[in-house]
PDBQT receptor file of N, H, CA, C and O in Angstrom, charges set to zero:
ATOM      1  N   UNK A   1      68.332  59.004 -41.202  1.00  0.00    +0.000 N 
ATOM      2  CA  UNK A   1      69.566  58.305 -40.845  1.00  0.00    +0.000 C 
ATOM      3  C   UNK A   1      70.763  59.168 -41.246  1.00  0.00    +0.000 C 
ATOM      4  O   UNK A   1      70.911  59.614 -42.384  1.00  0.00    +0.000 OA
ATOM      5  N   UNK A   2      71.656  59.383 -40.168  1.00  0.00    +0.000 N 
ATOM      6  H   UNK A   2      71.536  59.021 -39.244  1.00  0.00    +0.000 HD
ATOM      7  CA  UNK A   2      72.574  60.204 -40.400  1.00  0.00    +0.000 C 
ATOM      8  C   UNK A   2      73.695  59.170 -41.439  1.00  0.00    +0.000 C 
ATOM      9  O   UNK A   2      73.947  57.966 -41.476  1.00  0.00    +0.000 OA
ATOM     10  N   UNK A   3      74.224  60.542 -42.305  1.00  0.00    +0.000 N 
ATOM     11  H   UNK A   3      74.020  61.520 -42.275  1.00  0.00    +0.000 HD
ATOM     12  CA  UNK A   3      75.650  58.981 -43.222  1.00  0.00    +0.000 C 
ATOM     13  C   UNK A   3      76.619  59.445 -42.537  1.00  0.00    +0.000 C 
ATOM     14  O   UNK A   3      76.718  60.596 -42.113  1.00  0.00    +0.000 OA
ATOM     15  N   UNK A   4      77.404  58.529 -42.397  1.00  0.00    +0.000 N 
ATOM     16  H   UNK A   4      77.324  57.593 -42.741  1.00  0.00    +0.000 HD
ATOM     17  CA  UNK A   4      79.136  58.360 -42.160  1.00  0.00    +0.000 C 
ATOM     18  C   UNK A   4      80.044  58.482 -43.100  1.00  0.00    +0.000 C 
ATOM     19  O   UNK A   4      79.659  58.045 -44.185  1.00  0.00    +0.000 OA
ATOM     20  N   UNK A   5      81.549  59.093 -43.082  1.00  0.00    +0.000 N 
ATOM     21  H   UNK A   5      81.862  59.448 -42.201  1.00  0.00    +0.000 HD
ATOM     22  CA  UNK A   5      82.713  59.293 -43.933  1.00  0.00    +0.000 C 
ATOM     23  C   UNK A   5      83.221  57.650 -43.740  1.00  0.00    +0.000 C 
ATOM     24  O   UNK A   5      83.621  57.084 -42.723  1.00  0.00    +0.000 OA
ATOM     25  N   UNK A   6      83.061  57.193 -44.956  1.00  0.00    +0.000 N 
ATOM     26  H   UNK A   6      82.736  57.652 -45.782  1.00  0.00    +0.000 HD
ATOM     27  CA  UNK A   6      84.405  56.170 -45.551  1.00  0.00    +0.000 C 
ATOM     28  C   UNK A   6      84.973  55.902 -46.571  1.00  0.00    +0.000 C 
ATOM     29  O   UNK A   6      84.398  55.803 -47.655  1.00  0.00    +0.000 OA
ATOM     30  N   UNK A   7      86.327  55.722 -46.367  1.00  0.00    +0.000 N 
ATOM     31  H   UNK A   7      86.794  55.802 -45.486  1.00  0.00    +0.000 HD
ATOM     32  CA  UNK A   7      87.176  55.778 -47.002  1.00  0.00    +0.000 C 
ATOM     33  C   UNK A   7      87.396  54.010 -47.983  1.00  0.00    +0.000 C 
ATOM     34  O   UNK A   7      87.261  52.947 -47.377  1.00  0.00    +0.000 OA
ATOM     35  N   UNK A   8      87.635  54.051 -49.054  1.00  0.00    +0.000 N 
ATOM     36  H   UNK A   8      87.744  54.915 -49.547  1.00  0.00    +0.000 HD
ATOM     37  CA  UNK A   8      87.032  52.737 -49.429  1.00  0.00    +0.000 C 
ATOM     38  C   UNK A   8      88.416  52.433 -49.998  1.00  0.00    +0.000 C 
ATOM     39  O   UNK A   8      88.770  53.583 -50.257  1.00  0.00    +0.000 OA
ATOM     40  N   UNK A   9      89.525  51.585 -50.399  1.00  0.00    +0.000 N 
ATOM     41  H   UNK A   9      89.237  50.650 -50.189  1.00  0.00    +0.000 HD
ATOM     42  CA  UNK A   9      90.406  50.784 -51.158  1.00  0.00    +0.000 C 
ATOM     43  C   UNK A   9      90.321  49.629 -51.884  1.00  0.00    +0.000 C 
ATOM     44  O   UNK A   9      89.862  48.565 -51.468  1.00  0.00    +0.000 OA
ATOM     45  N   UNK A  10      90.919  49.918 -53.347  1.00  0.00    +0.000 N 
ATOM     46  H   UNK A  10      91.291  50.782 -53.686  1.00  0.00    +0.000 HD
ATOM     47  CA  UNK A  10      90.258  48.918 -54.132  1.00  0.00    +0.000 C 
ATOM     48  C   UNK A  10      91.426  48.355 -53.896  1.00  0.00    +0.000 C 
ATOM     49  O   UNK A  10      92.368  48.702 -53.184  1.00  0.00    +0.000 OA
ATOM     50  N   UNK A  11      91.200  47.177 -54.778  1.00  0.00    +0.000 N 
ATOM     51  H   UNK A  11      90.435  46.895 -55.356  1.00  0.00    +0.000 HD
ATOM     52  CA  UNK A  11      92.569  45.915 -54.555  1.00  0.00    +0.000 C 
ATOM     53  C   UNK A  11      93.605  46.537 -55.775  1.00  0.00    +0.000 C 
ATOM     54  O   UNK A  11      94.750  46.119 -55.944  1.00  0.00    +0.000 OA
ATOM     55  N   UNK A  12      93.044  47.490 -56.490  1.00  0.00    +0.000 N 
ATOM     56  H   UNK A  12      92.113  47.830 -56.353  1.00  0.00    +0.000 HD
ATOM     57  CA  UNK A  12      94.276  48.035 -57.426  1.00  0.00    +0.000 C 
ATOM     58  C   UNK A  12      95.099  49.536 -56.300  1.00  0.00    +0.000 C 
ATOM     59  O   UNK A  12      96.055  50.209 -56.686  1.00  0.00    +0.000 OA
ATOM     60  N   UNK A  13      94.706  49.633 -55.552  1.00  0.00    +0.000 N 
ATOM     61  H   UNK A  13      93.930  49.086 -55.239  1.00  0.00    +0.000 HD
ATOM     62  CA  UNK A  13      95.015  50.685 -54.802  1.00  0.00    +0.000 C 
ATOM     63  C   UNK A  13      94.490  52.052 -54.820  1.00  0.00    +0.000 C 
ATOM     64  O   UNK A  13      94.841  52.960 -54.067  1.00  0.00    +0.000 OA
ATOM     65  N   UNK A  14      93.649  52.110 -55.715  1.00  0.00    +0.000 N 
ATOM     66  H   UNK A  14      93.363  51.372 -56.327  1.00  0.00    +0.000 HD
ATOM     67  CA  UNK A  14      93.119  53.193 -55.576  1.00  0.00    +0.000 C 
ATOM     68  C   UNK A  14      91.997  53.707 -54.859  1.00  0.00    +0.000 C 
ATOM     69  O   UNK A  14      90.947  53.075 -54.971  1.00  0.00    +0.000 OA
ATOM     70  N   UNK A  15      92.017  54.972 -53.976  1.00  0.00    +0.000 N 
ATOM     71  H   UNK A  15      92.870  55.486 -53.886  1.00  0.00    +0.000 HD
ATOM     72  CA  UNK A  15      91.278  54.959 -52.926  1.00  0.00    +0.000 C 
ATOM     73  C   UNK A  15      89.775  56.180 -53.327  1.00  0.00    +0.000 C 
ATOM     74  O   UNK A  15      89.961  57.112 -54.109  1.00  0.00    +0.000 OA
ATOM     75  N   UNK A  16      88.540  55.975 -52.731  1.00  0.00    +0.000 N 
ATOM     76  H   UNK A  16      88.389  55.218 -52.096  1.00  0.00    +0.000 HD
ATOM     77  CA  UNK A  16      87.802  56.837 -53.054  1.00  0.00    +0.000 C 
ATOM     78  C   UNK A  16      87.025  57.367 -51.485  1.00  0.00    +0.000 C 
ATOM     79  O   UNK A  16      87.071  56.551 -50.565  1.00  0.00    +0.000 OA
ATOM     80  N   UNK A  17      86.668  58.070 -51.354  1.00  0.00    +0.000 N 
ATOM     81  H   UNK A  17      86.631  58.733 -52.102  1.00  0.00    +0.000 HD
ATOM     82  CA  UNK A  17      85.441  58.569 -50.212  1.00  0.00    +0.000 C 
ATOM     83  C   UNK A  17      84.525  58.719 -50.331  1.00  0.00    +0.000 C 
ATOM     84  O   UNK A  17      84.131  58.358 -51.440  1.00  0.00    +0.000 OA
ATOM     85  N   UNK A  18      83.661  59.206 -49.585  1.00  0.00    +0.000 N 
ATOM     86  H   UNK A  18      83.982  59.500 -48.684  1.00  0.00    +0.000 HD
ATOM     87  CA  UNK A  18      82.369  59.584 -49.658  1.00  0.00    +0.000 C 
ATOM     88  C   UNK A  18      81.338  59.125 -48.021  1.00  0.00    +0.000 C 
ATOM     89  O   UNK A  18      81.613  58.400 -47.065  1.00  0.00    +0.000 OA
ATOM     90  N   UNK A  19      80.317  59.833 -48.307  1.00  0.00    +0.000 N 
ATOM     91  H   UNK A  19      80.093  60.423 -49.083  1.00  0.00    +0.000 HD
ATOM     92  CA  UNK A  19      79.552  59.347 -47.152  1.00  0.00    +0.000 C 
ATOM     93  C   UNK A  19      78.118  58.635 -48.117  1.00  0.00    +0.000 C 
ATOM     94  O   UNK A  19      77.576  58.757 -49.215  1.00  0.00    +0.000 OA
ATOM     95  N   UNK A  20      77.958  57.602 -46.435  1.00  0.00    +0.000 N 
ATOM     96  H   UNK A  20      78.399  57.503 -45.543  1.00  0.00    +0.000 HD
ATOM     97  CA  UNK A  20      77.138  56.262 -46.517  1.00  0.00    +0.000 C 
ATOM     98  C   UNK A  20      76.728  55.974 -45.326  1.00  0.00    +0.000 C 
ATOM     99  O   UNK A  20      77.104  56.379 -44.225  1.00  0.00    +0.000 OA
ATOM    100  N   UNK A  21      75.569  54.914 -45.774  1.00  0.00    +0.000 N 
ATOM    101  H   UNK A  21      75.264  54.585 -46.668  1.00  0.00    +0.000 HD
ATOM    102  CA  UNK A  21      74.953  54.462 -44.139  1.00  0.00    +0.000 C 
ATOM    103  C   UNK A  21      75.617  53.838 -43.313  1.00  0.00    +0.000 C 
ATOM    104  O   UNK A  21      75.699  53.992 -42.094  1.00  0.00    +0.000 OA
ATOM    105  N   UNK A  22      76.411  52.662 -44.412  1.00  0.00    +0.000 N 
ATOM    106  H   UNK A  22      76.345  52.537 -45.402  1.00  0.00    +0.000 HD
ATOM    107  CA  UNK A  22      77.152  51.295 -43.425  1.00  0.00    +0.000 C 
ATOM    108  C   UNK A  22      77.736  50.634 -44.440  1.00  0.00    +0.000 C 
ATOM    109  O   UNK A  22      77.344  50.917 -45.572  1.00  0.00    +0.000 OA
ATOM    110  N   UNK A  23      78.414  49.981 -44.339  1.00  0.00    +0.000 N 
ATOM    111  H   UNK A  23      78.733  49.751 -43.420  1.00  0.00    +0.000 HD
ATOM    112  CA  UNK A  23      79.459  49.478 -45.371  1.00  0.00    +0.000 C 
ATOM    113  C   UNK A  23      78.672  48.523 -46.396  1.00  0.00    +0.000 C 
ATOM    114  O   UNK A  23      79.250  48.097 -47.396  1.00  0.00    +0.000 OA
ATOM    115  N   UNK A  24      77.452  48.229 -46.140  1.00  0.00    +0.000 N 
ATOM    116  H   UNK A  24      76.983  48.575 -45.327  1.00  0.00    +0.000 HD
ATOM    117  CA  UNK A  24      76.389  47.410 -47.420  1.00  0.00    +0.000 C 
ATOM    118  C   UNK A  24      75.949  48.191 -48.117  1.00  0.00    +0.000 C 
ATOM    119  O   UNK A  24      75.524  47.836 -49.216  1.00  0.00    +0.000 OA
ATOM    120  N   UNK A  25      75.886  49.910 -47.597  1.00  0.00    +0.000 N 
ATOM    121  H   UNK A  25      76.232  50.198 -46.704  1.00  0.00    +0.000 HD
ATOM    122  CA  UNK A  25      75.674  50.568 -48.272  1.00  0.00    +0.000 C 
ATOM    123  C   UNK A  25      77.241  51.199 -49.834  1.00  0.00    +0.000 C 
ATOM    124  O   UNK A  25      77.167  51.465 -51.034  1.00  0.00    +0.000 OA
ATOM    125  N   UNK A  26      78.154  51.167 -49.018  1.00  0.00    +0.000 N 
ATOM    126  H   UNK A  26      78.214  50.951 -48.044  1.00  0.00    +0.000 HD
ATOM    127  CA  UNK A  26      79.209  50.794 -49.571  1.00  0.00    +0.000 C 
ATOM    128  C   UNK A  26      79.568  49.866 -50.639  1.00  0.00    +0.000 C 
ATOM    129  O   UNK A  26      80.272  50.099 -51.622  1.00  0.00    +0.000 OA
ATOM    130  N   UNK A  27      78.958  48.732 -50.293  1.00  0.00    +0.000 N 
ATOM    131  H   UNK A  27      78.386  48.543 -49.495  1.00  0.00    +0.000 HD
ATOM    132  CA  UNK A  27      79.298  47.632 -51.343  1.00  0.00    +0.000 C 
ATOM    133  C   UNK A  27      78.635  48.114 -52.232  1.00  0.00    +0.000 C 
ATOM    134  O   UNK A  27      79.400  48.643 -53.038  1.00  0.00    +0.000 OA
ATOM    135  N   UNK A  28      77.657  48.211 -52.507  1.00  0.00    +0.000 N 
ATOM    136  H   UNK A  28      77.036  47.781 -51.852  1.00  0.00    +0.000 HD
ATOM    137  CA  UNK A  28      76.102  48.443 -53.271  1.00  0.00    +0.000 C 
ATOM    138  C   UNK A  28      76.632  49.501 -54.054  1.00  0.00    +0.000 C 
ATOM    139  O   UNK A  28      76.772  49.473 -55.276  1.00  0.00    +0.000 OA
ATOM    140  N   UNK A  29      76.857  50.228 -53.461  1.00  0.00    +0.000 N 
ATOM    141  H   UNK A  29      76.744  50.251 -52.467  1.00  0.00    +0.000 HD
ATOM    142  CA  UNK A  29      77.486  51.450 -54.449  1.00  0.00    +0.000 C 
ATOM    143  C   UNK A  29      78.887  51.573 -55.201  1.00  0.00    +0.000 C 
ATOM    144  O   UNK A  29      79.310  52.652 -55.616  1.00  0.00    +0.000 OA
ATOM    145  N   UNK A  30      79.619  50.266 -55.347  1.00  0.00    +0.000 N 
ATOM    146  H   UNK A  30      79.275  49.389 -55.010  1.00  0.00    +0.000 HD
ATOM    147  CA  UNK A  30      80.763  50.113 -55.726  1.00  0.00    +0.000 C 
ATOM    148  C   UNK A  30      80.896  48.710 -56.744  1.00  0.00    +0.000 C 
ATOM    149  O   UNK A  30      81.852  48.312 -57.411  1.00  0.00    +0.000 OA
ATOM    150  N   UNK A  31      79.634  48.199 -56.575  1.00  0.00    +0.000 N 
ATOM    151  H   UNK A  31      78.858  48.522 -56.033  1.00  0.00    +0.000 HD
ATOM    152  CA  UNK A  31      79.526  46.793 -57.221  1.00  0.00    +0.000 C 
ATOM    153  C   UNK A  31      79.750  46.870 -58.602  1.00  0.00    +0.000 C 
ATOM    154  O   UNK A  31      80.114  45.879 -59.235  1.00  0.00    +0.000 OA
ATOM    155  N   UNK A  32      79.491  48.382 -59.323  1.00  0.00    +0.000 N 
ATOM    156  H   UNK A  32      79.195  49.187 -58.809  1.00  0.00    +0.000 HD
ATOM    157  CA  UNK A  32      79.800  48.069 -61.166  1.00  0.00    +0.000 C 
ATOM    158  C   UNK A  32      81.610  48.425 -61.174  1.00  0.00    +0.000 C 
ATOM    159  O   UNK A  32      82.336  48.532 -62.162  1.00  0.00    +0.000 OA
ATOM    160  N   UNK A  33      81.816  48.495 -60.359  1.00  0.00    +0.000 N 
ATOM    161  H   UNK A  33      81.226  48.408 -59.556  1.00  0.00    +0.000 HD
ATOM    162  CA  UNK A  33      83.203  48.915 -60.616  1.00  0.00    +0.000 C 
ATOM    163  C   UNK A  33      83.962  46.981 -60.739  1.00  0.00    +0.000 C 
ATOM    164  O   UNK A  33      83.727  45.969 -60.080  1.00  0.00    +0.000 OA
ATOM    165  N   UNK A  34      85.041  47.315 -62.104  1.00  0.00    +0.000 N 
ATOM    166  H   UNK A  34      85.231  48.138 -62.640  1.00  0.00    +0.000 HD
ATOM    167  CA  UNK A  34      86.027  45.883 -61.755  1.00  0.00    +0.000 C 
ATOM    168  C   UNK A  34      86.411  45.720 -60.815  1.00  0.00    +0.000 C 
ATOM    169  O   UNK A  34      86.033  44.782 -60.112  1.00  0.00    +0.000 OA
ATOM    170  N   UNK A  35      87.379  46.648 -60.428  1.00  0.00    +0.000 N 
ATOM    171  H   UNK A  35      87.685  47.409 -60.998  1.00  0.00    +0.000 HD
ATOM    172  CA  UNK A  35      88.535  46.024 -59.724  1.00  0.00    +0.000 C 
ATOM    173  C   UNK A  35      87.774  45.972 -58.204  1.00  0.00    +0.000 C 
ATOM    174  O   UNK A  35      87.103  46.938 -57.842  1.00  0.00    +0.000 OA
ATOM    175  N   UNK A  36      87.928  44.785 -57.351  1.00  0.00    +0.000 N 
ATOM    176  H   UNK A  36      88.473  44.000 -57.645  1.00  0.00    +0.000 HD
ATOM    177  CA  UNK A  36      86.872  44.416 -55.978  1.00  0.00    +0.000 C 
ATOM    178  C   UNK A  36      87.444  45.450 -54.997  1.00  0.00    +0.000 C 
ATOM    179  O   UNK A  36      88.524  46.006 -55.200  1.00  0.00    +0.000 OA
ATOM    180  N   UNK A  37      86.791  45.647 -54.092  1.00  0.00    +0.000 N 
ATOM    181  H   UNK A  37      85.914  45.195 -53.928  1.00  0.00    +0.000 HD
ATOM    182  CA  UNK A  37      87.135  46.513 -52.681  1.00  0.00    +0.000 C 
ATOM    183  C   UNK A  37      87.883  45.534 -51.455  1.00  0.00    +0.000 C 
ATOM    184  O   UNK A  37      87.300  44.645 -50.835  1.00  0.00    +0.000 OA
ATOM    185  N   UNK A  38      89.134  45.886 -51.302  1.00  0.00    +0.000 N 
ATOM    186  H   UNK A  38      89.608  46.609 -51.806  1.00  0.00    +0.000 HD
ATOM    187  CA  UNK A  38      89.985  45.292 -50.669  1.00  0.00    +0.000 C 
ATOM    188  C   UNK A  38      90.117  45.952 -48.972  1.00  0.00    +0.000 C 
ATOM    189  O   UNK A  38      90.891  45.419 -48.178  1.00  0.00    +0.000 OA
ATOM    190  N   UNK A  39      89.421  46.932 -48.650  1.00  0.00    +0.000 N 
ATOM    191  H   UNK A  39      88.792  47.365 -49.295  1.00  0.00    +0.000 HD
ATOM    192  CA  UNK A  39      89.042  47.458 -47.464  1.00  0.00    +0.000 C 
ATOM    193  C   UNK A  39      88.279  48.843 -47.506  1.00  0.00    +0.000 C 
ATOM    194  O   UNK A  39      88.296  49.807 -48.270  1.00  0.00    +0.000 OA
ATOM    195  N   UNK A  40      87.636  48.530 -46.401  1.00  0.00    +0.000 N 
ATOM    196  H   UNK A  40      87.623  47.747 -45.780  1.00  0.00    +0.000 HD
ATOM    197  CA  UNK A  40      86.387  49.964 -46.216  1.00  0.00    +0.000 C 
ATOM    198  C   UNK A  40      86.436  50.249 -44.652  1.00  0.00    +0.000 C 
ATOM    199  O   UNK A  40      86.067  49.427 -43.814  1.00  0.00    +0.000 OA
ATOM    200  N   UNK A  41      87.066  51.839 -44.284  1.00  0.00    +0.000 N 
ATOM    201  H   UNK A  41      87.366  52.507 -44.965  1.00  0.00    +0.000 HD
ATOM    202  CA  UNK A  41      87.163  52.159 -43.558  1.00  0.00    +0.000 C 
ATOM    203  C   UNK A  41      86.004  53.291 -42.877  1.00  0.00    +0.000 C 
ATOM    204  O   UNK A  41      85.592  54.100 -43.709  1.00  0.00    +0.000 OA
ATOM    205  N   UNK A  42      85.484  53.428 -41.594  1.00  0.00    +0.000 N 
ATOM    206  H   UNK A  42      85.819  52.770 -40.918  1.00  0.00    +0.000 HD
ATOM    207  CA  UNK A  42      84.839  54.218 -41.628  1.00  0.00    +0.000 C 
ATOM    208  C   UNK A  42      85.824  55.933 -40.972  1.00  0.00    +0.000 C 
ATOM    209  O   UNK A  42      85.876  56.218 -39.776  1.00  0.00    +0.000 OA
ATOM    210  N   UNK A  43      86.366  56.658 -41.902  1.00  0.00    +0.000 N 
ATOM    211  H   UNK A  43      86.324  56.427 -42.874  1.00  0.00    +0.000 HD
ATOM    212  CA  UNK A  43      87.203  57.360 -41.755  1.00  0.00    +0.000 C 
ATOM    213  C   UNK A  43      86.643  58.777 -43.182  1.00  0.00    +0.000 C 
ATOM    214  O   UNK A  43      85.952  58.682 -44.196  1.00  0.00    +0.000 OA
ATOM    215  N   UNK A  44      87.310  59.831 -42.596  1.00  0.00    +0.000 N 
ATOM    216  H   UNK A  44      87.872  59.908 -41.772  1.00  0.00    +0.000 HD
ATOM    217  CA  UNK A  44      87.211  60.187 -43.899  1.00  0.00    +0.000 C 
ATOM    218  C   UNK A  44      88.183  60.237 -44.814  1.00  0.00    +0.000 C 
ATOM    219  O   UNK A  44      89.233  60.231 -44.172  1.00  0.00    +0.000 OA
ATOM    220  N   UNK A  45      88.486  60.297 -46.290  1.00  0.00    +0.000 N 
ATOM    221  H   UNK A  45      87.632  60.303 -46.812  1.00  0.00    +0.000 HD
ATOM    222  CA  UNK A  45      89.695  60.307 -47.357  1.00  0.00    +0.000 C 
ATOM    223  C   UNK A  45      90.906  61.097 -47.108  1.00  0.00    +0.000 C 
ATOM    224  O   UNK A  45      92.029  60.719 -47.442  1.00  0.00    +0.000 OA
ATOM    225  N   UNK A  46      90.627  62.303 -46.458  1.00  0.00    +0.000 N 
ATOM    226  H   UNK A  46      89.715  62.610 -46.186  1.00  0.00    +0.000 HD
ATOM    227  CA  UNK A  46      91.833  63.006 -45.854  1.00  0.00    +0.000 C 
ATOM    228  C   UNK A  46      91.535  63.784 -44.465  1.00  0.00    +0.000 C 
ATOM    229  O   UNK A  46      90.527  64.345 -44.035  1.00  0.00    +0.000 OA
ATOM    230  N   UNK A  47      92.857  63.577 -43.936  1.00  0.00    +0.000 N 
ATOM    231  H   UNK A  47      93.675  63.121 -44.285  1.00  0.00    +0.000 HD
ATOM    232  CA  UNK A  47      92.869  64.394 -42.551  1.00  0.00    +0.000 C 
ATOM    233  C   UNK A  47      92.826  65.811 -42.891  1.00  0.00    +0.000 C 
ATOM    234  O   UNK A  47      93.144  66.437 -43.902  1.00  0.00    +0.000 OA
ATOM    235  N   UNK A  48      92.260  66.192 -41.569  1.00  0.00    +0.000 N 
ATOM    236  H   UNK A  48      92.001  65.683 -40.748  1.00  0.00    +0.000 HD
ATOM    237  CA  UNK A  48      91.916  67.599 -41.412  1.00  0.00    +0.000 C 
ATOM    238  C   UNK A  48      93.470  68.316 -42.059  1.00  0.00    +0.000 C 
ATOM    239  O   UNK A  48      93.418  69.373 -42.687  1.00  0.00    +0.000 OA
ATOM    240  N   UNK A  49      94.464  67.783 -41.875  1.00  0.00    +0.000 N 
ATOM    241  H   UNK A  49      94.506  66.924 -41.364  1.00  0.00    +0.000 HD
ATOM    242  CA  UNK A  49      95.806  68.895 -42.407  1.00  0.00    +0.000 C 
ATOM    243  C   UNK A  49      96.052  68.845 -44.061  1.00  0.00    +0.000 C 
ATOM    244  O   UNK A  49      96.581  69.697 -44.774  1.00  0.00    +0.000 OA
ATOM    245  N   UNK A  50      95.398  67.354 -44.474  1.00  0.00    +0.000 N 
ATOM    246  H   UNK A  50      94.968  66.661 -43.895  1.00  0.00    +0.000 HD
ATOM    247  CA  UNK A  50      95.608  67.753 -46.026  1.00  0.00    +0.000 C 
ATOM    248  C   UNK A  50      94.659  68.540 -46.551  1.00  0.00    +0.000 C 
ATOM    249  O   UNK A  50      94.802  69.227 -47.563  1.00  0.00    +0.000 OA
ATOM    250  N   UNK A  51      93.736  68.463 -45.919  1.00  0.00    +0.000 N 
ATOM    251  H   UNK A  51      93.621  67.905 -45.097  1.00  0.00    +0.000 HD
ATOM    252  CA  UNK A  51      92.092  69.630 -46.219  1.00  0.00    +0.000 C 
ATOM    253  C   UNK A  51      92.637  70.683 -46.011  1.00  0.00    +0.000 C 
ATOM    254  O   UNK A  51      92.831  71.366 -47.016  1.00  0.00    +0.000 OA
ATOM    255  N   UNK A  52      92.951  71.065 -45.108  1.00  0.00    +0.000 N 
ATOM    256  H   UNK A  52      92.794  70.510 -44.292  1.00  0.00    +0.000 HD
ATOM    257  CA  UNK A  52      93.655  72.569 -44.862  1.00  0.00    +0.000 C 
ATOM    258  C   UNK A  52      95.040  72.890 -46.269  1.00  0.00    +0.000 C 
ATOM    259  O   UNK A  52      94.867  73.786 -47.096  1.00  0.00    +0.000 OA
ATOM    260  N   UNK A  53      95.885  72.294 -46.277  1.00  0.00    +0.000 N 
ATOM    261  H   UNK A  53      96.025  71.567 -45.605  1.00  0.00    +0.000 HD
ATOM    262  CA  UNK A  53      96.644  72.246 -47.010  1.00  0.00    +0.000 C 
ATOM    263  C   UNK A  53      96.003  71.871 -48.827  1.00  0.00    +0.000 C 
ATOM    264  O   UNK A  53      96.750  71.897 -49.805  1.00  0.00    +0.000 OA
ATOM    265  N   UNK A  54      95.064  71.670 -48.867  1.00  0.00    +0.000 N 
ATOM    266  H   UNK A  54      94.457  71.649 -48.073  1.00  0.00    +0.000 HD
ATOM    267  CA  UNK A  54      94.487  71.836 -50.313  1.00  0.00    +0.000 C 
ATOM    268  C   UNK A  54      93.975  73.254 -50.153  1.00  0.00    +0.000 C 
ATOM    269  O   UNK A  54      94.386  74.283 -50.690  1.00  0.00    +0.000 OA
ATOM    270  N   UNK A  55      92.939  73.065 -49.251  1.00  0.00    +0.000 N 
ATOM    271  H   UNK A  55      92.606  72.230 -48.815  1.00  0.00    +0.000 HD
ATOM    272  CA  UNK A  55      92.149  74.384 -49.365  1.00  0.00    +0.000 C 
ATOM    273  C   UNK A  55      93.393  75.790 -49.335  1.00  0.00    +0.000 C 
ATOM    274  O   UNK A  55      93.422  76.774 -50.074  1.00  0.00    +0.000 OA
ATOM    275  N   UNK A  56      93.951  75.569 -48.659  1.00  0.00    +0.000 N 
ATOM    276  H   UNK A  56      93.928  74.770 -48.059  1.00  0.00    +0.000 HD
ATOM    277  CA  UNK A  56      94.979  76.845 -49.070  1.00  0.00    +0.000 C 
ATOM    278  C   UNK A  56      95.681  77.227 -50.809  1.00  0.00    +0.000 C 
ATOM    279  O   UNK A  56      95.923  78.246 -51.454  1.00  0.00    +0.000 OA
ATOM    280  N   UNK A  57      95.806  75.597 -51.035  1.00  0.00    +0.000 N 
ATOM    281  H   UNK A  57      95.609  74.768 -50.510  1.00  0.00    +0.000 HD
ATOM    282  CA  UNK A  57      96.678  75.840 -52.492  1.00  0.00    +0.000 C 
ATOM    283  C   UNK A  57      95.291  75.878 -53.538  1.00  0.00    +0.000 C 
ATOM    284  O   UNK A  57      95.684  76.313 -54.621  1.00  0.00    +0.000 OA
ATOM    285  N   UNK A  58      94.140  75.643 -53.578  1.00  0.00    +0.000 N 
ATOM    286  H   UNK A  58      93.820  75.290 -52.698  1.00  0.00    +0.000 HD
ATOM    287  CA  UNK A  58      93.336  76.012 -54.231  1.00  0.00    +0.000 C 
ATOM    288  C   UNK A  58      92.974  77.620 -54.170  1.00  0.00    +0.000 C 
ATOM    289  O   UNK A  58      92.754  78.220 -55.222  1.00  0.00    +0.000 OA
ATOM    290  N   UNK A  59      92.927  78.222 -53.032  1.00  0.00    +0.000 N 
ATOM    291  H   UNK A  59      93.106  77.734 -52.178  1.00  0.00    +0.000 HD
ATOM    292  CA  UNK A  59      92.705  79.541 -52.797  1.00  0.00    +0.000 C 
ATOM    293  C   UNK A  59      93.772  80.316 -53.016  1.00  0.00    +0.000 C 
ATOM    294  O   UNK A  59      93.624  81.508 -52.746  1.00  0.00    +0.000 OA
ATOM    295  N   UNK A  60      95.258  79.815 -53.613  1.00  0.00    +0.000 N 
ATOM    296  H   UNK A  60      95.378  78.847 -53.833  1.00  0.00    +0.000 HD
ATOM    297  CA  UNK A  60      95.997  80.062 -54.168  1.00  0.00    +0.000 C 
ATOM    298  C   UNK A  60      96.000  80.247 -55.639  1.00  0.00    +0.000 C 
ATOM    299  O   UNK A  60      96.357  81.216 -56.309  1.00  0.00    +0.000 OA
ATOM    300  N   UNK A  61      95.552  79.171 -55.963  1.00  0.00    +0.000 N 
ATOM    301  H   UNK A  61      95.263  78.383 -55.418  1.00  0.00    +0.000 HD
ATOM    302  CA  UNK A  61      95.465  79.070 -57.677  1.00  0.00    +0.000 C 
ATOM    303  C   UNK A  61      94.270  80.104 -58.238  1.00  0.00    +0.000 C 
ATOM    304  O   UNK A  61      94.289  80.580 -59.373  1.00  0.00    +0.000 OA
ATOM    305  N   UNK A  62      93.213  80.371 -57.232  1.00  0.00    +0.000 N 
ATOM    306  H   UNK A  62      93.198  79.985 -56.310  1.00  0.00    +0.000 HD
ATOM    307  CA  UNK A  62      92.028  80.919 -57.246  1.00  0.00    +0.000 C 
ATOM    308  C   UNK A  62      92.701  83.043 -57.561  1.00  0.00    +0.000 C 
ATOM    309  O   UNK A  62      92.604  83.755 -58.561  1.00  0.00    +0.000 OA
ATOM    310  N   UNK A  63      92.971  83.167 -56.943  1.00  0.00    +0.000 N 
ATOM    311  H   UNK A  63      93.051  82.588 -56.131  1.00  0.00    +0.000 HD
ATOM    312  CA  UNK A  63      94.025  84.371 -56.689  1.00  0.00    +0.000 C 
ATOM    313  C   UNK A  63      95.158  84.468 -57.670  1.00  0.00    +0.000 C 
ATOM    314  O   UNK A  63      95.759  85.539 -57.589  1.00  0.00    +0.000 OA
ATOM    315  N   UNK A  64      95.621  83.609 -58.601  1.00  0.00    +0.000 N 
ATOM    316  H   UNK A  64      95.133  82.739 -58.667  1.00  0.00    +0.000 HD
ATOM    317  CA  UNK A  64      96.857  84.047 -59.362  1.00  0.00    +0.000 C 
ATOM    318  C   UNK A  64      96.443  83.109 -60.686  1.00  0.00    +0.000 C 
ATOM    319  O   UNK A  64      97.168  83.091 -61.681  1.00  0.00    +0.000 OA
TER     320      UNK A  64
């Protein structure tokens, strides 16, 4: 079974990613955490331009 990118939001706002089967797989893997999951997107955590834009400033820091 192939996994999917989603992007998960807790009800405190803080957001996490990762890949999963389906969003039960999601729950399941988020259940010891307090604060509850207030939406689960099937997306990934960042767009292709902030990926690009990390990966540059890491390969920056990497170099100096």
């Amino acid at each position: 079974m192939k996994l999917k990118q989603y992007t998960i939001t807790m009800e405190s706002g803080t957001r996490f990613g990762g890949k999963y089967r389906d969003e039960a797989h999601v729950r399941d893997s988020y259940k010891h955490i307090r604060s509850k999951i207030a939406k689960i997107e099937q997306r990934p955590l960042w767009t292709p331009e902030e990926e690009a834009e990390m990966d540059a400033d890491k390969a920056w820091h990497r170099a100096y």
